[in-house]
VOGU-3710 file (C-alpha; in Angstrom, 3 decimals, decimal comma):
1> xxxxxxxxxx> -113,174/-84,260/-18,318  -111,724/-87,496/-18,677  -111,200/-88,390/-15,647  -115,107/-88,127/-15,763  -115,654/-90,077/-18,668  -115,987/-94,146/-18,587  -112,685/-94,267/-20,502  -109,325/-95,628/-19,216  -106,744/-93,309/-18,939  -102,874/-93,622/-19,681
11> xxxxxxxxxx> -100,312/-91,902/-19,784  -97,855/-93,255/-22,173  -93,996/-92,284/-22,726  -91,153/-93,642/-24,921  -88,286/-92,489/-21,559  -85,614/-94,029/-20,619  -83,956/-92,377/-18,521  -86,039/-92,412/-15,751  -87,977/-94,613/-13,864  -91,569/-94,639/-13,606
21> xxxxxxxxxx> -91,867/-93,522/-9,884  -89,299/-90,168/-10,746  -91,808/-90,012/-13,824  -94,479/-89,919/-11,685  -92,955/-87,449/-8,896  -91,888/-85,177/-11,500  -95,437/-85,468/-13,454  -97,440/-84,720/-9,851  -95,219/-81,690/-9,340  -95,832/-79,714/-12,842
31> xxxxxxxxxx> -99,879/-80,522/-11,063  -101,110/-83,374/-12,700  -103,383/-85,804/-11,073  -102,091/-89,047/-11,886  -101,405/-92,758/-10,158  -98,600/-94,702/-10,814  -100,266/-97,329/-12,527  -101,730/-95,076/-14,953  -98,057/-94,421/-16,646  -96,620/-97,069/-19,483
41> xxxxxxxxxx> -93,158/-96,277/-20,413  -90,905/-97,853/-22,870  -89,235/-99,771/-19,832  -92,875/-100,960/-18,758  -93,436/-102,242/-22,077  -89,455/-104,037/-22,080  -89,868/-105,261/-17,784  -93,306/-107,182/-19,664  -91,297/-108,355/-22,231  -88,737/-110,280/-20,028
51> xxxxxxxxxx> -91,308/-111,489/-17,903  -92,653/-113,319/-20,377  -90,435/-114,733/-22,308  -88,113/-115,528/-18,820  -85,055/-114,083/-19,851  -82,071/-112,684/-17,766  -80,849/-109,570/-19,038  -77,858/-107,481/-19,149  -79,712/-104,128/-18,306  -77,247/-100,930/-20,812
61> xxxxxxxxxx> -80,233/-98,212/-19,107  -79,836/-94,976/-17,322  -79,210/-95,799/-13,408  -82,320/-93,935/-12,600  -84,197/-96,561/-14,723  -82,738/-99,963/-13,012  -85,337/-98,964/-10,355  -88,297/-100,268/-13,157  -86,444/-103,762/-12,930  -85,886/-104,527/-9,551
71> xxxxxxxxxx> -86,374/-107,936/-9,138  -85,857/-109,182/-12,272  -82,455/-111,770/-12,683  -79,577/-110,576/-14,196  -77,058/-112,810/-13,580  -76,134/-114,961/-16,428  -77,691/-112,833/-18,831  -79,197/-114,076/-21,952  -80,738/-111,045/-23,226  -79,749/-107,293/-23,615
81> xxxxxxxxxx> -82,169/-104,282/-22,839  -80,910/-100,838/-24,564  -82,390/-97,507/-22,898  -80,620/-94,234/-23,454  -77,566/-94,443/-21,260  -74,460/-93,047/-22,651  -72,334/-93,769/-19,425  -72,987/-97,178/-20,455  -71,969/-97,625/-23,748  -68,117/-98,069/-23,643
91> xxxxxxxxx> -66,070/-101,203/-24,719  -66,157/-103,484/-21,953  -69,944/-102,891/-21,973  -70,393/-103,628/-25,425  -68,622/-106,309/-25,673  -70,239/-107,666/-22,590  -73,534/-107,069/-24,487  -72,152/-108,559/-27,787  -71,146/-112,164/-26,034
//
């Protein structure tokens, strides 16, 4: 029905720990009907973020999420992004992330 209707339609997510293209694989098997550009996720709204304000950052996200900022620079970073990614919260991380 509202795919029908003259509305916009999103699907909208606060994930991590995936990107949005294993989002999107994993929504199209359970059968929905959906396009890639129709998802905004948490990393969507953070990838926007750094764009505009031009910042490198030092990405502390799930691996399958570093996919969602491929070509955006990380070297010299001047900004931390924080997704849900255990593996990557340990010392040298953090204090990485702290400096």
């Amino acid at each position: 029905r509202l795919r029908r209707a003259p509305v916009t339609v999103r699907f909208v997510t606060n994930t991590t720990k995936e990107s949005k293209r294993d989002l999107l694989e994993r929504l199209t098997g359970l059968g929905f009907d959906i396009a890639e550009h129709e998802i905004f996720t948490s990393l969507t709204a953070a990838r926007n973020l750094l764009e505009q304000q031009q910042v490198r950052p030092l990405l502390l996200v799930d691996d399958k999420a570093l996919p969602d900022f491929t070509g955006i620079g990380t070297d010299n970073p001047n900004a931390v992004v924080v997704g849900l990614a255990p593996e990557h919260f340990h010392y040298e991380m953090m204090n990485r992330a702290f400096r």
